[in-house]
N, C-alpha and C positions, 0 to 999 in steps of 0.2 A: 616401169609399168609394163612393157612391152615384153622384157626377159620375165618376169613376173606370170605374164598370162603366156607364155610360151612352156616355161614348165609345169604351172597346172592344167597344160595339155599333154605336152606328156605324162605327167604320170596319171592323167585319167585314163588312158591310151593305156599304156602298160594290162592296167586295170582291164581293159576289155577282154586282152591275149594270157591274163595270170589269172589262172581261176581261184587261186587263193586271195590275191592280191585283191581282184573283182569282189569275194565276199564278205574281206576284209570292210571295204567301203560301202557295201551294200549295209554291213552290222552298223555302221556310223548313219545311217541315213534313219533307222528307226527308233522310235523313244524308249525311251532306261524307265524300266519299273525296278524298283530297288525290293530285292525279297524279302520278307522277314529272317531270315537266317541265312547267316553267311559265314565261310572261315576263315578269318581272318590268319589264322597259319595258315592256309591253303596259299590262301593269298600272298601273304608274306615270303614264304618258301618260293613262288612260281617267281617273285620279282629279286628274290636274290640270285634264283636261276639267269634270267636275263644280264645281269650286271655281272656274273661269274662268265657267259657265252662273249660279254661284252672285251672282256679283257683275254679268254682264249683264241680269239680270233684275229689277234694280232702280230706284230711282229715282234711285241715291246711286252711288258707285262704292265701296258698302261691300258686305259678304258675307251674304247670309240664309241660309236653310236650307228644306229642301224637304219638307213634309207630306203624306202620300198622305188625310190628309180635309182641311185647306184649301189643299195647295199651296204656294207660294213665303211665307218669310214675311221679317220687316224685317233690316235690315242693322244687325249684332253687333258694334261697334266694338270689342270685345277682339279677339274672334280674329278678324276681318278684321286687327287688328293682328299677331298673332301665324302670320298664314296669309302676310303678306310675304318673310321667309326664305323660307321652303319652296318659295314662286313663283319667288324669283329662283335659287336654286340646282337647281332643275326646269327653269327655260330654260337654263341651263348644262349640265345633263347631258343634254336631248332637245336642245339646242341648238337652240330653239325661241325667237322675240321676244315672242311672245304673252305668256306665263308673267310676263317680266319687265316690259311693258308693263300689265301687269293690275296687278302690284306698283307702280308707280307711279303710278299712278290713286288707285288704293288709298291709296298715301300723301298724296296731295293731298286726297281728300276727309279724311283722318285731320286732318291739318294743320286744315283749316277747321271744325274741331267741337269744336279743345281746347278746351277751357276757360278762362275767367277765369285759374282757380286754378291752373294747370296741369295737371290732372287732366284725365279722360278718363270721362262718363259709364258708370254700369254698365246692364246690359240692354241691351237693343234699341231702335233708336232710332224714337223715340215714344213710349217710357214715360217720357219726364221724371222718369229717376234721378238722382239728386245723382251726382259723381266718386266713383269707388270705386279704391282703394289696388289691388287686385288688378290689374284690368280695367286702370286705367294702365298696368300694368309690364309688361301684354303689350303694349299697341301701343307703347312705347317697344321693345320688341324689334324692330318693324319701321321703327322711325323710324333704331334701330343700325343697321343692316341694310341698310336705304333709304342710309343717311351712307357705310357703307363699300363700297357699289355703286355708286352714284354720285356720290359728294358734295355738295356742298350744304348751308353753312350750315345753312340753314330748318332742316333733320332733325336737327343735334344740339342746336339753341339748342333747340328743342321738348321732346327725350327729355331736358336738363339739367334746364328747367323742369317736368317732369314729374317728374326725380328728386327735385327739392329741395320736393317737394309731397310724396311721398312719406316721405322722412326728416321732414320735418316734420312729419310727421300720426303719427308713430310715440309710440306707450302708454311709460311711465316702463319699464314692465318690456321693454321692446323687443317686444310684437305689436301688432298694428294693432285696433283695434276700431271707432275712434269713425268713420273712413272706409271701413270695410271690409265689403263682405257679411255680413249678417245683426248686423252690430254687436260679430261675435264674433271670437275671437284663433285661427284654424286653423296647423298647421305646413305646409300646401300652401304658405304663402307663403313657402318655400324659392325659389319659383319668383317672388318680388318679389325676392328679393334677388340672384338671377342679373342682372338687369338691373340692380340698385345698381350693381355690381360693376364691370361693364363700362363705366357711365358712369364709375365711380371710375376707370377703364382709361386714360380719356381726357381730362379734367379735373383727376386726383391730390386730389378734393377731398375732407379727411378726414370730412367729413359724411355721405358715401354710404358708404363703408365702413364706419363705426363703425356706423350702423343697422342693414348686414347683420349683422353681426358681432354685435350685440346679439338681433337675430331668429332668429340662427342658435344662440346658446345657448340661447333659450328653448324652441325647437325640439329640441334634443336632450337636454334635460330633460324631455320629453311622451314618449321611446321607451322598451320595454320592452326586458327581457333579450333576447324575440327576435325582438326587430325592429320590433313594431307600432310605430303611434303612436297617443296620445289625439289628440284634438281633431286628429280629421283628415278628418271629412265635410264635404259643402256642407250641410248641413240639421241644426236640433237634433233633432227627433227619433229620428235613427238615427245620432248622433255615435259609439252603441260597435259598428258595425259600418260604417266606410266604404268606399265605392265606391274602386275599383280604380283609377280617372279621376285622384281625388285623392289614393290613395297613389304612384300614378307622379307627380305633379305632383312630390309629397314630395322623392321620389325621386334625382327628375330634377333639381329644385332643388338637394339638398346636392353632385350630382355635377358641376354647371355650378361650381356655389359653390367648391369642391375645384380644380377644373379653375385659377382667376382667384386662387384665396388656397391652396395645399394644406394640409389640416389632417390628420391621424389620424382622431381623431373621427368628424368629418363623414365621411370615405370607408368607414368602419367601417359606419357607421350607414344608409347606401347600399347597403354590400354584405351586410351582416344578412338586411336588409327584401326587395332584388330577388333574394337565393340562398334566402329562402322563400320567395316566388313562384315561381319557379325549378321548384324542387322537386315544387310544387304542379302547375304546368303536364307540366311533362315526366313526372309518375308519372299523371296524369287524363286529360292531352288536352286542357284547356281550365282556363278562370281562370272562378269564379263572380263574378255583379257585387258582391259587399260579403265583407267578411270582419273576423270578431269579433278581438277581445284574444288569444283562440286560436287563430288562423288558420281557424277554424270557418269555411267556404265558405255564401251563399245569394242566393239570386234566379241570375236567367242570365246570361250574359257579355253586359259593356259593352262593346264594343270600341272605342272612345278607349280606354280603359285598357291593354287589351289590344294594342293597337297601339302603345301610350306607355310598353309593361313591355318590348316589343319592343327601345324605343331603348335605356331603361335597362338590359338585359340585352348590347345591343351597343357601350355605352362602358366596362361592366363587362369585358366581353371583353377591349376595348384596355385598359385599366389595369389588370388583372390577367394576363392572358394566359391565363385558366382555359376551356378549350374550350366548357365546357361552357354559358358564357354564349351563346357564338357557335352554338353548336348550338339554344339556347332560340329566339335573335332568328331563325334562319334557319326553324326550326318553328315559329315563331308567324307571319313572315308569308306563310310559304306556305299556312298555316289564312286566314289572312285574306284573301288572293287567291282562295280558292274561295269563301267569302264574299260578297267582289267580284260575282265571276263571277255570282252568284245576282240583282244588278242589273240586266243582261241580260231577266229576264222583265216585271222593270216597268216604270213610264211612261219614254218618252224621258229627262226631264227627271233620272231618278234611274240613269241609267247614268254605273259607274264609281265609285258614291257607295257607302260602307259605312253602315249603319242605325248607330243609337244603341246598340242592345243585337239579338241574337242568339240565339232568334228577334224579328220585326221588331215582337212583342203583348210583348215584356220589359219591364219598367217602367223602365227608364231613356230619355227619350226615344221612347218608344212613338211605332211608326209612324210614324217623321221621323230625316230623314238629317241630323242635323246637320254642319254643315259641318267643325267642329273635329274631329270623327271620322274626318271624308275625308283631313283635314290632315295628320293624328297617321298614317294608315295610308300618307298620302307619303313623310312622314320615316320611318318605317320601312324602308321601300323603298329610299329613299335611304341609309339603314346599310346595306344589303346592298352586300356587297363587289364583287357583279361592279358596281354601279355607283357603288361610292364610291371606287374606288381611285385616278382623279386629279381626286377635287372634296375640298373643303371641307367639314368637319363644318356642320349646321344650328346654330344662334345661336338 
């Protein structure tokens, strides 16, 4: 509590002597009127700007994230993994080299920091984390990704070896503990089993699918009648109120999972959880960042989530055909493009970038643009119809 209120003194402080920084936080303090017309390339373009500055400003060709009290910080080998899709189908639609060009850097330096084990350290690099089960299964998404853009052996022998670390490392009851963030069994890892899946796509090797499949019934034994799930935060403390990050993760995982295996179930349990979100968003205006067993809303809006409830509201659209999803994704990301726009009054360096949470003093992320945020609000973008109608869904 105490280091807590200590740094949201500094960086208001900062604020007083940074006049960018100062009207950064001033734009955060007044209300979003959402215009009738907005550009969505405009938009798209300025946030694949940010993710391309995110990975030139390093020492690695991996992705940091940018802090208005220290600045640039280390290269995130998950979502540098999971930020390769979004690049290469972002040069496709702005038909731009950069984009694509950035995504294979990225994959090269991915390549050279696997692991022994196959595995893919967690955190940032320089904390000397052991591999973590999550954090692999995102950069194996860029490693698919990377294989079906350009080919290249290297990229699947990698994401196979990384599968068979992953199935391996998998609890009797089918969750992950002993390799996994915080040691605990979350249902976010809907979103491991999305890339099972797809290696299983490519390989047919019963190993990778029996683990989703095993993760996936554990998973939907933790939901409620309506909709929630247990054990679905990053943190013990506030496991009966999870962040909105990690219900979209949820989400978004059973509806990938659905897409490669179709089950009942699974697509039920998707459509439960995003038509009360739904609900929530379109009768409020906005998504709070955590919400109880009750749908009980509290703290401010995360926008990764909000950007990531976005996509999961516009593959609900396409598989259900219920407007009303399509009408959530197309109002959520035109809220987040004024959002955007409020980048504009800050440093260079954070144009283009969406913050962690909403205002930029919210406690998810406080005061830093993480990069996965920017990510999450390109694929968003990218569902929007005027610009998805001859690409490729995101992976």
């Amino acid at each position: 509590m105490i280091r807590s209120a200590l740094d949201y003194g500094t960086y208001f402080v900062k604020g007083l002597f940074d006049a960018r920084t100062r009207a950064l936080l001033v734009a955060h303090t007044r209300p979003i009127v959402v215009p009738g017309v907005q550009d969505t390339r405009a938009g798209l373009a300025a946030a694949i700007g940010y993710l391309l500055r995110a990975q030139q400003q390093g020492a690695d060709m991996g992705m940091g994230s940018y802090h208005l009290g220290h600045g640039w910080g280390a290269s995130y080998p998950e979502t540098t993994g999971y930020a390769i899709p979004t690049l290469l189908r972002a040069g496709r639609v702005l038909e731009r080299e950069e984009p694509v060009a950035a995504a294979l850097r990225a994959g090269e330096w991915l390549l050279s920091i696997q692991r022994s084990d196959g595995g893919w350290q967690g955190g940032r690099v320089g904390e000397q984390r052991p591999s973590i089960v999550f954090n692999t299964a995102q950069v194996v998404r860029g490693m698919l990704a990377l294989y079906a853009h350009h080919g290249g052996q290297r990229y699947i022998d990698a994401a196979v070896r990384a599968a068979h670390w992953i199935a391996r490392s998998q609890e009797a009851d089918g969750t992950w503990r002993t390799h996994n963030f915080l040691g605990a069994a979350r249902v976010y890892d809907t979103y491991v089993d999305a890339p099972l899946l797809r290696v299983f796509a490519i390989t047919g090797e019963p190993l990778l699918r029996n683990a989703a499949e095993r993760n996936l019934q554990w998973v939907l034994n933790q939901r409620n009648a309506n909709g929630w799930f247990a054990n679905c935060d990053n943190t013990v403390a506030h496991n009966d109120r999870p962040i909105t990050h990690t219900i979209a993760y949820t989400l978004d995982g059973l509806l990938e999972c659905h897409e490669m295996m179709p089950n009942g179930d699974i697509v039920e349990a998707a459509t439960v959880g995003g038509s009360r979100l739904l609900h929530l968003f379109m009768s409020k205006g906005t998504l709070k960042g955590r919400y109880d067993a009750s749908w009980r809303g509290t703290e401010h809006p995360i926008l990764t989530g909000c950007a990531q409830m976005a996509i999961v509201w516009s593959k609900l659209s396409d598989l259900t055909s219920d407007p009303r999803y399509r009408e959530g994704q197309e109002r959520m990301t035109r809220l987040l493009l004024c959002m955007q726009e409020r980048s504009t009054f800050g440093p260079d360096a954070v144009l283009g970038a969406l913050p962690g949470s909403y205002p930029l003093w919210g406690r998810y992320e406080k005061f830093a643009f993480p990069n996965w945020s920017t990510k999450y609000f390109a694929d968003a973008l990218l569902s929007d119809r005027s610009l998805s109608r001859t690409n490729d869904r995101i992976t």
